[in-house]
ROPA-380529 format. One record per residue (C-alpha): z, y, x negated; chain. Coordinates in steps of 0.5 Angstrom, whole numbers, always signed. Layout:
BEGIN
+-------+-------+-------+--------+
:    up : north :  east : cadena :
+-------+-------+-------+--------+
:     Z :     Y :     X :      A :
...
+-------+-------+-------+--------+
This chain:
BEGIN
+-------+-------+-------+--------+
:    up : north :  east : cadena :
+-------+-------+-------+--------+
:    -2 :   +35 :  +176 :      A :
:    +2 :   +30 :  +172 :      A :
:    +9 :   +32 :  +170 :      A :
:   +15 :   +29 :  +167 :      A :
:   +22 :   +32 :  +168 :      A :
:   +29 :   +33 :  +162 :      A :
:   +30 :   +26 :  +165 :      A :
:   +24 :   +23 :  +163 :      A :
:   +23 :   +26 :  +156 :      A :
:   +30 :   +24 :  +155 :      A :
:   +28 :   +17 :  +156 :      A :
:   +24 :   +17 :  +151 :      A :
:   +28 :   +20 :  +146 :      A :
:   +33 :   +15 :  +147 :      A :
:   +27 :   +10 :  +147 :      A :
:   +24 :   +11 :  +140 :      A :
:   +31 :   +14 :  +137 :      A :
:   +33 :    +6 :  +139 :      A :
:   +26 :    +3 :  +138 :      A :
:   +27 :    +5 :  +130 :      A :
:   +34 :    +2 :  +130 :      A :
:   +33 :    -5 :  +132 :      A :
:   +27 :    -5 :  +128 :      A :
:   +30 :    -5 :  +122 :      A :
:   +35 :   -10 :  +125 :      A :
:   +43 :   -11 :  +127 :      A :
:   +49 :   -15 :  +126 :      A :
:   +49 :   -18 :  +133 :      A :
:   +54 :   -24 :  +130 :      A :
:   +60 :   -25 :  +126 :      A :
:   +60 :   -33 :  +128 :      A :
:   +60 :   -38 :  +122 :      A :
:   +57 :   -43 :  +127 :      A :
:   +51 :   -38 :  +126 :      A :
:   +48 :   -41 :  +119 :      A :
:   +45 :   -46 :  +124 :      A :
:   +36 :   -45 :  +124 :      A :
:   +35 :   -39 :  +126 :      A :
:   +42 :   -37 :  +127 :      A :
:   +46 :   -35 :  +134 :      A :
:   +41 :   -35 :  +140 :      A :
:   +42 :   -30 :  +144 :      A :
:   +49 :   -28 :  +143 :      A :
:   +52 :   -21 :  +147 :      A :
:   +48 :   -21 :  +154 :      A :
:   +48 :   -17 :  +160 :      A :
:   +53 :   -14 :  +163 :      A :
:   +51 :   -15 :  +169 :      A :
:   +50 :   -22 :  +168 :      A :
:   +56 :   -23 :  +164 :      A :
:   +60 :   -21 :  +170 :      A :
:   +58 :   -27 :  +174 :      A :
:   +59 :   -33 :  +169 :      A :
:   +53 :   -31 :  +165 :      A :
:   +49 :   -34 :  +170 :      A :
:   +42 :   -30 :  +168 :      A :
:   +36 :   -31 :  +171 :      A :
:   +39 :   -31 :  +179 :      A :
:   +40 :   -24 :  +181 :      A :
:   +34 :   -22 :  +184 :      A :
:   +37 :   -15 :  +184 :      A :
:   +33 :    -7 :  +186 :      A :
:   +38 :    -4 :  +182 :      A :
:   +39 :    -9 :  +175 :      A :
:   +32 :   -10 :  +171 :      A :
:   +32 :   -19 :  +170 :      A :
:   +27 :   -19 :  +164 :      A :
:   +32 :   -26 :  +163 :      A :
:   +28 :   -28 :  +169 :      A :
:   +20 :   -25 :  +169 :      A :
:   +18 :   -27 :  +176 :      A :
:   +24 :   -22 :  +179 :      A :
:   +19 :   -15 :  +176 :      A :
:   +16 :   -16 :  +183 :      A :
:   +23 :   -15 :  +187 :      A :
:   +24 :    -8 :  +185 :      A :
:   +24 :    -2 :  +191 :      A :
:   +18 :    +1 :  +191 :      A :
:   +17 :    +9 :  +187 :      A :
:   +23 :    +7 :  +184 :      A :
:   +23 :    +5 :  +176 :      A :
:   +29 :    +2 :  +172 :      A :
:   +31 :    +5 :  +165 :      A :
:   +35 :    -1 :  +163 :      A :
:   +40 :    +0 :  +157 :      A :
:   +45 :    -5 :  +153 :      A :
:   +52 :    -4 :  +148 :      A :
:   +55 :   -10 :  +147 :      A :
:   +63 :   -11 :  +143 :      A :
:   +65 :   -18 :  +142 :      A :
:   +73 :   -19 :  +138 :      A :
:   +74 :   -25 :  +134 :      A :
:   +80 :   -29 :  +132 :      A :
:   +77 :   -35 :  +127 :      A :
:   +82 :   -41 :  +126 :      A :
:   +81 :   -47 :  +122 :      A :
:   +87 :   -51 :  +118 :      A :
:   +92 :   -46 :  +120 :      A :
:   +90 :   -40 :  +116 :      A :
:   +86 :   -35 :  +121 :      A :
:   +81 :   -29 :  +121 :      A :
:   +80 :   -23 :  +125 :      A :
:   +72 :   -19 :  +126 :      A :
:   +70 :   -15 :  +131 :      A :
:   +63 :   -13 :  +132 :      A :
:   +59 :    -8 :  +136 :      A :
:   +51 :    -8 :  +138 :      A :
:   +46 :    -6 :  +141 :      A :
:   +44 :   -11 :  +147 :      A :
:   +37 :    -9 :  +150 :      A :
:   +33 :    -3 :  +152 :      A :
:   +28 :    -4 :  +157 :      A :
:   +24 :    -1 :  +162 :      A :
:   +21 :    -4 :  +169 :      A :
:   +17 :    -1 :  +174 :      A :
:   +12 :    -5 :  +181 :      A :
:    +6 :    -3 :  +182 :      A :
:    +0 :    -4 :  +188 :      A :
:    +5 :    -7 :  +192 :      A :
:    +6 :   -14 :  +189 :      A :
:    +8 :   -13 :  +183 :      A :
:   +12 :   -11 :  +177 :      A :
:   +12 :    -9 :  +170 :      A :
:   +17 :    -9 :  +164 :      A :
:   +17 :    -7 :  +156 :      A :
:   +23 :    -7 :  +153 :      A :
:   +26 :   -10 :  +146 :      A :
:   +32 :   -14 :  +145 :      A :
:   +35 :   -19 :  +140 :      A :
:   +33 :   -26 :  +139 :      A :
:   +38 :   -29 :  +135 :      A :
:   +43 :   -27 :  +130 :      A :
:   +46 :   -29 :  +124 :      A :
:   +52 :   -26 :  +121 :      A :
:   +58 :   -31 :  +117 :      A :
:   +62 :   -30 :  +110 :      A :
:   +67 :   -35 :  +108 :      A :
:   +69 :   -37 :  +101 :      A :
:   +72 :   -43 :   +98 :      A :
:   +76 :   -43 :   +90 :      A :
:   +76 :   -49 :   +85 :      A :
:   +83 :   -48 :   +80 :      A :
:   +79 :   -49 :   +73 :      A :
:   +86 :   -49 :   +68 :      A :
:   +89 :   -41 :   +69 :      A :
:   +82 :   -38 :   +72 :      A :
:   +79 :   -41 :   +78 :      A :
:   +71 :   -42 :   +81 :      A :
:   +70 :   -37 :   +86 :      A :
:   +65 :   -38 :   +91 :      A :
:   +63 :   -33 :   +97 :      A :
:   +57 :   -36 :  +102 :      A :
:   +54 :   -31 :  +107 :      A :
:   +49 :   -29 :  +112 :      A :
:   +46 :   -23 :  +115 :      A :
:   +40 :   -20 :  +120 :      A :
:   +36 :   -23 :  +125 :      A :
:   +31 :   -23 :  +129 :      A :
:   +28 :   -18 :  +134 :      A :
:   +24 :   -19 :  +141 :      A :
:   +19 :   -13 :  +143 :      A :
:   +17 :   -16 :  +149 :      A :
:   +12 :   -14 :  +156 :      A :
:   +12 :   -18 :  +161 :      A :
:    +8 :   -18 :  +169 :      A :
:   +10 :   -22 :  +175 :      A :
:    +7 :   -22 :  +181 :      A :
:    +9 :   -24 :  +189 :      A :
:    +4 :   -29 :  +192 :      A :
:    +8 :   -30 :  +198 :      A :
:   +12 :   -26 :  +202 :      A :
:   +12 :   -29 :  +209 :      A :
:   +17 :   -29 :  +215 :      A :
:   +23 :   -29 :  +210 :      A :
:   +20 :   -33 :  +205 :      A :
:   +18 :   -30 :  +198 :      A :
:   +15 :   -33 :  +191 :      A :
:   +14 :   -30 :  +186 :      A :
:   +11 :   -32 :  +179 :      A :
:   +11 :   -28 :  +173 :      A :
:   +12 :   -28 :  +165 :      A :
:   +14 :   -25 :  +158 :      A :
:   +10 :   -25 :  +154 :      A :
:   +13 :   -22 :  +146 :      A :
:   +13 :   -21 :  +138 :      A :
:   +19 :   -23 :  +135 :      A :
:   +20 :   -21 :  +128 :      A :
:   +25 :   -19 :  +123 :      A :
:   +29 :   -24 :  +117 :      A :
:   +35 :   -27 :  +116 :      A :
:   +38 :   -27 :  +108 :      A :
:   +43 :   -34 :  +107 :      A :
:   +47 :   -32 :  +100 :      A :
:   +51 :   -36 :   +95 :      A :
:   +55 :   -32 :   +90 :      A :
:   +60 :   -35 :   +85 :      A :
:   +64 :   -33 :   +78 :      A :
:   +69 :   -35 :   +74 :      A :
:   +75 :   -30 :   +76 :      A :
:   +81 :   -31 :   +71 :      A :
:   +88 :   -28 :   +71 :      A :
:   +87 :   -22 :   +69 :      A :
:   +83 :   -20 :   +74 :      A :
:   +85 :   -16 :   +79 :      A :
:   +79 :   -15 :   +84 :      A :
:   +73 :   -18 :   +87 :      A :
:   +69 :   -15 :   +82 :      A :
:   +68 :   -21 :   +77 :      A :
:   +60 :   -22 :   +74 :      A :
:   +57 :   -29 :   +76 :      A :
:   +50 :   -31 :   +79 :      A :
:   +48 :   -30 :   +86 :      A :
:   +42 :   -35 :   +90 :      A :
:   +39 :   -31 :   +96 :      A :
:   +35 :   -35 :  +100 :      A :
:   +31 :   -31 :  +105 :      A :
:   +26 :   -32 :  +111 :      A :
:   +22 :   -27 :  +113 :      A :
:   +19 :   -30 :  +120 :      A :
:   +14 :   -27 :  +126 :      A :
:   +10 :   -30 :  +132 :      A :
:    +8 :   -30 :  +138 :      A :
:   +13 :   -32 :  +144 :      A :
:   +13 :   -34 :  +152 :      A :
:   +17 :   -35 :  +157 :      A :
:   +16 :   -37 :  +165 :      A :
:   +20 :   -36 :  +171 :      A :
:   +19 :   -37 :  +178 :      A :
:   +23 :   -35 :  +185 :      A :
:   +22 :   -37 :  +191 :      A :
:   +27 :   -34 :  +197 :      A :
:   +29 :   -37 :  +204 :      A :
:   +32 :   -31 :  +208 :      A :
:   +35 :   -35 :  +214 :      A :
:   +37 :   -31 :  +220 :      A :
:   +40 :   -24 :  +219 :      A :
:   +47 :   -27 :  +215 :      A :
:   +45 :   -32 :  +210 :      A :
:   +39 :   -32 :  +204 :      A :
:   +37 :   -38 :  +199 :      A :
:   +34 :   -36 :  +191 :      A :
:   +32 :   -42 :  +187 :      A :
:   +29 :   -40 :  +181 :      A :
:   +27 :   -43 :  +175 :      A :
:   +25 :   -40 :  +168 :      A :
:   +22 :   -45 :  +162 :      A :
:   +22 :   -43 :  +154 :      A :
:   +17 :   -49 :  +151 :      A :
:   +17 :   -50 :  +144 :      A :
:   +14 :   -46 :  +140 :      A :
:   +13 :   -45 :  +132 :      A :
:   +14 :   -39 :  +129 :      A :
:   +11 :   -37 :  +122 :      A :
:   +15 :   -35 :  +116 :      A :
:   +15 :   -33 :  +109 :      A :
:   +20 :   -36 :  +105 :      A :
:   +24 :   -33 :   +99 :      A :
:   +29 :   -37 :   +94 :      A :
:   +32 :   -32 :   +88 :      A :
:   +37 :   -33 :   +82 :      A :
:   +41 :   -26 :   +80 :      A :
:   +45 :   -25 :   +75 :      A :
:   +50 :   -20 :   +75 :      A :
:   +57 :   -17 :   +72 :      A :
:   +59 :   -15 :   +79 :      A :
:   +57 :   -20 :   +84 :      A :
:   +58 :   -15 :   +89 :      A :
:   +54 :    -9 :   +87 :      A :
:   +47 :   -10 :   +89 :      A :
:   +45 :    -5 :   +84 :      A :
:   +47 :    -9 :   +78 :      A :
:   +43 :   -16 :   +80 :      A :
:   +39 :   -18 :   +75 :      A :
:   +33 :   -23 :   +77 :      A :
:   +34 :   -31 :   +74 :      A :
:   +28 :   -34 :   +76 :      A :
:   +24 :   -35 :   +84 :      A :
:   +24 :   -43 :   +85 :      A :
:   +20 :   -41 :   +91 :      A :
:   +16 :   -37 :   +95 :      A :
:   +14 :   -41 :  +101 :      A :
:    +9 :   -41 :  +108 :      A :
:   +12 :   -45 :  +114 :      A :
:   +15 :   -45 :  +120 :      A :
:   +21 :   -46 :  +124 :      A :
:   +20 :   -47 :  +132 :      A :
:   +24 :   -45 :  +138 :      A :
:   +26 :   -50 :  +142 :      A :
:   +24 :   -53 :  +149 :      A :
:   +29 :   -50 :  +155 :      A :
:   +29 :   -50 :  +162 :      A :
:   +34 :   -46 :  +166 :      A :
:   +35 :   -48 :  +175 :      A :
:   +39 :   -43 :  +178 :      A :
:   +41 :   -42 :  +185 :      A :
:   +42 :   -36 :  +189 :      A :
:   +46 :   -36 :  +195 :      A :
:   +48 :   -29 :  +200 :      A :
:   +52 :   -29 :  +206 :      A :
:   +52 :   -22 :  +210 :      A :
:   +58 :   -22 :  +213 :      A :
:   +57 :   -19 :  +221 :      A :
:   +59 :   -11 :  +220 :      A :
:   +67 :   -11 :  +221 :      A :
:   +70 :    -5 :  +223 :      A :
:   +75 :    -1 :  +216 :      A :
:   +79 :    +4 :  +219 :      A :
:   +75 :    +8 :  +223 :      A :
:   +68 :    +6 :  +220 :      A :
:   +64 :    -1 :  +220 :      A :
:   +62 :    -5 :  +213 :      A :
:   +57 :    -9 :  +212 :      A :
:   +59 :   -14 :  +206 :      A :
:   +56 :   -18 :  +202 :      A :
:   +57 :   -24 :  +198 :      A :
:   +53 :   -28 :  +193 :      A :
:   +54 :   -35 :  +190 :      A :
:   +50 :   -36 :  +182 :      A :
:   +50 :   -42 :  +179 :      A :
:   +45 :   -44 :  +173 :      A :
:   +44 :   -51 :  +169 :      A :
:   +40 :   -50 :  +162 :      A :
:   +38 :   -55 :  +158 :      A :
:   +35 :   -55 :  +151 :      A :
:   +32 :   -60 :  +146 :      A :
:   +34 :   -59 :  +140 :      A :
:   +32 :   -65 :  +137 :      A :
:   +25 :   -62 :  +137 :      A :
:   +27 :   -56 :  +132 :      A :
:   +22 :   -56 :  +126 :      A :
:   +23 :   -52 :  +119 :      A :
:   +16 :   -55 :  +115 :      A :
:   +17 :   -51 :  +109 :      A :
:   +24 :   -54 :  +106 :      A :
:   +23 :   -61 :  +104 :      A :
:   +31 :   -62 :  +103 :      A :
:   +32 :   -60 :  +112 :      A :
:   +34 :   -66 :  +116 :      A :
:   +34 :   -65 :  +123 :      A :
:   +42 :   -67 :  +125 :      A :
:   +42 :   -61 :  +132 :      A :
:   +44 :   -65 :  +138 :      A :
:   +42 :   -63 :  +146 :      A :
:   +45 :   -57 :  +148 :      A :
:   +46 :   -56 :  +155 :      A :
:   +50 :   -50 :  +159 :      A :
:   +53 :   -50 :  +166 :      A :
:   +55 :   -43 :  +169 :      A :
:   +58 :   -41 :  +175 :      A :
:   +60 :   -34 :  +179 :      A :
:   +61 :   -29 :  +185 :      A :
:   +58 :   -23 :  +186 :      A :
:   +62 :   -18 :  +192 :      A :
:   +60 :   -12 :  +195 :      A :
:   +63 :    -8 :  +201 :      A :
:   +59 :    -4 :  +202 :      A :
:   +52 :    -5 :  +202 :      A :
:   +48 :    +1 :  +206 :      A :
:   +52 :    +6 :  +201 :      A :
:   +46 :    +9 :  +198 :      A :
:   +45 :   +11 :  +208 :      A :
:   +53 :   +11 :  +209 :      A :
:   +55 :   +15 :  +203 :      A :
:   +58 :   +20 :  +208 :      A :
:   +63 :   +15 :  +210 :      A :
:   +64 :   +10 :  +205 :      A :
:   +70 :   +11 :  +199 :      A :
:   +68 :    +9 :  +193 :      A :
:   +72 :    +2 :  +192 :      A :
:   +67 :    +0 :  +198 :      A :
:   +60 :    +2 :  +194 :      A :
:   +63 :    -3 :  +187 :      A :
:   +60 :    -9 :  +186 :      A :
:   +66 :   -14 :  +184 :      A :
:   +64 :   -20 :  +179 :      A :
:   +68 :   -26 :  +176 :      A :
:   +65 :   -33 :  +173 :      A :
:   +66 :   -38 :  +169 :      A :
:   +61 :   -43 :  +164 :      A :
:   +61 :   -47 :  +159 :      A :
:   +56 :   -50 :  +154 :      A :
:   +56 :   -55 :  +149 :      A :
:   +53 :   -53 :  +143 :      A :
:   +47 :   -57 :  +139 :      A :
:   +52 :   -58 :  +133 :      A :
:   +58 :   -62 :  +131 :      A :
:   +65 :   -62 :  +127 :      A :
:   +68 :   -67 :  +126 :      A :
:   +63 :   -72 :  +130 :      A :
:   +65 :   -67 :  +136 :      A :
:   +60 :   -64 :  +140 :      A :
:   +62 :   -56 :  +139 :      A :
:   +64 :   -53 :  +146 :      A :
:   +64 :   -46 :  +148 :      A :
:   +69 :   -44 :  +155 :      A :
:   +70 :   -38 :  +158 :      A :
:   +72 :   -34 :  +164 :      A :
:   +69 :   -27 :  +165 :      A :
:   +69 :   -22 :  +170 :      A :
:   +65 :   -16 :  +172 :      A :
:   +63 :    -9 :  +175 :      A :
:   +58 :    -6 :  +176 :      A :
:   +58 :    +1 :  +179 :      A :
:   +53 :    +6 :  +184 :      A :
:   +51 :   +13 :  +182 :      A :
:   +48 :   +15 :  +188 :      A :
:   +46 :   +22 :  +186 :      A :
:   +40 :   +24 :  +190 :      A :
:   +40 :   +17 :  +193 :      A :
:   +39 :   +15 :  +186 :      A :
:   +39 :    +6 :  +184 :      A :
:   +42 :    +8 :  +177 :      A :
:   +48 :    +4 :  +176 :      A :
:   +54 :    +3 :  +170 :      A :
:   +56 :    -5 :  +169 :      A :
:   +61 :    -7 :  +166 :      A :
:   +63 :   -14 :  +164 :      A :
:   +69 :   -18 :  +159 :      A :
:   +68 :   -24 :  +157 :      A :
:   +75 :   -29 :  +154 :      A :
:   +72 :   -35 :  +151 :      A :
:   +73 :   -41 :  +146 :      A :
:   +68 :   -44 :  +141 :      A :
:   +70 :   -51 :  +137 :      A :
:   +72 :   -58 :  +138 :      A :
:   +79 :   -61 :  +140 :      A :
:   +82 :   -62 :  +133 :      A :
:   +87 :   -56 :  +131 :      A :
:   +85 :   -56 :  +124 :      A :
:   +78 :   -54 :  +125 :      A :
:   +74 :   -48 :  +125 :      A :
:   +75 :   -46 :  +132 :      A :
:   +73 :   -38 :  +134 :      A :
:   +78 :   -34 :  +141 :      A :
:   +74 :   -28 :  +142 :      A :
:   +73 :   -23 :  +148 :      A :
:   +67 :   -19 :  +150 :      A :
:   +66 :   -13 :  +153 :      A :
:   +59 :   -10 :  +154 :      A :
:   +57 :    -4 :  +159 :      A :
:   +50 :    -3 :  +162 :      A :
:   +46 :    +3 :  +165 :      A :
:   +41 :    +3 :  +169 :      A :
:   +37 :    +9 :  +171 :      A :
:   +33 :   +10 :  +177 :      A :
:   +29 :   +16 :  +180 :      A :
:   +33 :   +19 :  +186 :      A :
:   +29 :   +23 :  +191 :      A :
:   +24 :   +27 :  +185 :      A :
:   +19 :   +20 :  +185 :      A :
:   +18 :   +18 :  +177 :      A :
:   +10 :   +16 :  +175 :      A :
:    +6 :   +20 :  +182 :      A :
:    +2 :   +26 :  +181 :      A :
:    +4 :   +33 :  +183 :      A :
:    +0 :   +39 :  +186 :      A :
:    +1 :   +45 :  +187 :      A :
:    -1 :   +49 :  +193 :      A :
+-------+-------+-------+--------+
């Protein structure tokens, strides 16, 4: 008879309470440089990738689900499924002509669950972000003793629930491909806000009457991704992955809304009462064609004697090299939209270590510093849009941890990465954003009572 365990209906509480949450949409960002197309691509990532630069798509790791990378499902241990869970905090201080702001977000990052079958392959499910958009900034005009007052922002985003397959097609002699895809939903809105009022001097508070234009866009579609790796063990000591992994243009359908309120407080949706609707249109907007390369290289260090028991380290190098074009951005229902986004590239670099790496076999004689996987890495991306005619740029360090639960010989893991980063162009006086990330990951993986068997009793 089948069975499932605490564990398993735990999962599956935790699953449809999240699913609910991420279905009604998050604040995923607090950047102005979010009001761009469909707002922040991406955003907070994976703990475990952040840690090594952000390098996504190279770790081909049992104990972490890559569903950055489809072709990696197949990589995962036999009878051991991976329930993957992500929180994500980033805290922003904005600068721009000597006047600074301060904002803080957290959010959840990905939930997923992948798991192989009939030996080749490998299967996720999951829901994560896809972009993000949350901004406000105001702007005043002296009008005699009163003044102008003008309030823009924006809110939503969109979500991806997805299912992707991969599959080994070889697997000889210390070589392996593997091939796979994603294949996903993406759905949700993103509403942009223009708020303005007199406000005079006997006001003394933000709530003064004005009109409000809301312009929304209710978006869905379906989207794919592709990725490949390809990996050479050579000898016992040294291994290479090369991996790549293609998003292609894609269009996304959307209804699109324009609105004109009065209010006697601009800041009381209750008190909104509707102008007139300019439009109320069907389109589309696009993603854009990107390719990510990205290279693996493993060293295993001889076992080397650690007072009186004998490790057997590993490092790894990550690099990846992403490039999008978004000249090829497409939105059909504004006829004012004119496509000013330039090419965005991103380069990142990072190292893995581990002490240990047969912990889960020599628990018994190894300390827990020698079972942590120690991270640090870097990158940088230039960004598909300009201040000042400069290209934005978006530098950073990060560093990282990810930490075995070895209950049962269980693969569950908690991974922590930290980012420290900066956003703008090299003119003091423009809109620069210093912001710090952390993020933390949890993966959970069967130890010896296997998930999705069948039981009998005698």
């Amino acid at each position: 008879m089948k069975y499932i365990n605490s564990m398993h209906k735990l999962i599956l509480v935790v699953l449809a309470a999240f699913i609910s949450i991420l279905s009604f949409g998050q604040t995923g960002t607090n950047s102005p440089f979010s009001t761009y197309g469909l707002g922040e691509v991406g955003g907070l990532d994976h703990a475990a990738f952040i840690g090594i630069g952000n390098s996504t798509i190279t770790m081909n790791d049992s104990t972490v689900l890559n569903y950055y990378n489809p072709s990696s499902y197949s990589s995962l241990a036999k009878h051991k499924p991976l329930f993957s869970l992500g929180v994500a905090a980033r805290y922003s201080i904005y600068s721009e002509n000597g006047v600074e702001s301060i904002n803080s977000l957290a959010s959840i990052q990905h939930m997923a669950m992948a798991f192989p079958f009939a030996k080749r392959f490998g299967l996720a499910v999951g829901i994560k972000p896809y972009s993000s958009r949350g901004y406000e900034f105001s702007t005043r005009v002296k009008v005699d003793d009163d003044s102008l007052n003008y309030v823009y922002s924006g809110e939503g985003g969109l979500n991806e629930f997805f299912g992707g397959l991969s599959v080994k097609a070889i697997d000889f002699k210390g070589a392996k491909l593997s091939l796979g895809a994603n294949f996903g939903y993406v759905f949700g809105q993103v509403i942009n806000t223009r708020k303005s009022g007199l406000i005079s001097s006997t006001i003394t508070n933000n709530n003064y009457a004005g009109g409000i234009n809301s312009k929304l866009i209710q978006a869905k579609a379906f989207h794919y991704t592709i990725g490949a790796t390809y990996s050479q063990k050579i000898k016992e000591k040294h291994e290479i992955n090369v991996s790549a992994v293609y998003d292609p243009f894609q269009k996304i359908n959307v209804e699109y809304e324009n609105v004109l309120f009065y209010s006697s407080n601009v800041n009381n949706p209750n008190a909104y009462d509707t102008l007139a609707v300019f439009d109320t249109l069907a389109g589309n907007l696009s993603t854009v064609p990107t390719v990510t390369y990205g290279l693996n290289y493993v060293y295993n260090f001889k076992g080397r004697k650690k007072h009186t028991n004998q490790l057997n380290s590993q490092l790894s190098f990550h690099a990846t090299y992403t490039s999008a074009d978004w000249t090829r951005y497409e939105n059909t229902f504004d006829p004012t939209f004119t496509n000013t986004f330039l090419n965005s590239t991103k380069l990142t670099f990072g190292l893995q270590y581990l002490p240990e790496t047969n912990f889960i076999t020599n628990k018994a004689l190894t300390k827990f510093h020698h079972r942590v996987k120690y991270r640090i890495g870097v990158y940088q991306q230039l960004l598909p849009y300009e201040t000042n005619n400069e290209q934005v740029k978006d530098f950073g360090t990060t560093f990282g941890f990810g930490i075995p639960i070895i209950v049962k010989n269980s693969l569950s893991s908690i991974n922590f990465g930290f980012s420290i980063g900066n956003r703008g162009v090299s003119d003091a006086n423009a809109l620069n954003e210093q912001y710090y990330g952390f993020n933390v990951g949890i993966s959970i993986a069967p130890g010896a009572d296997k998930w999705f068997v069948k039981r009998k009793l005698n």
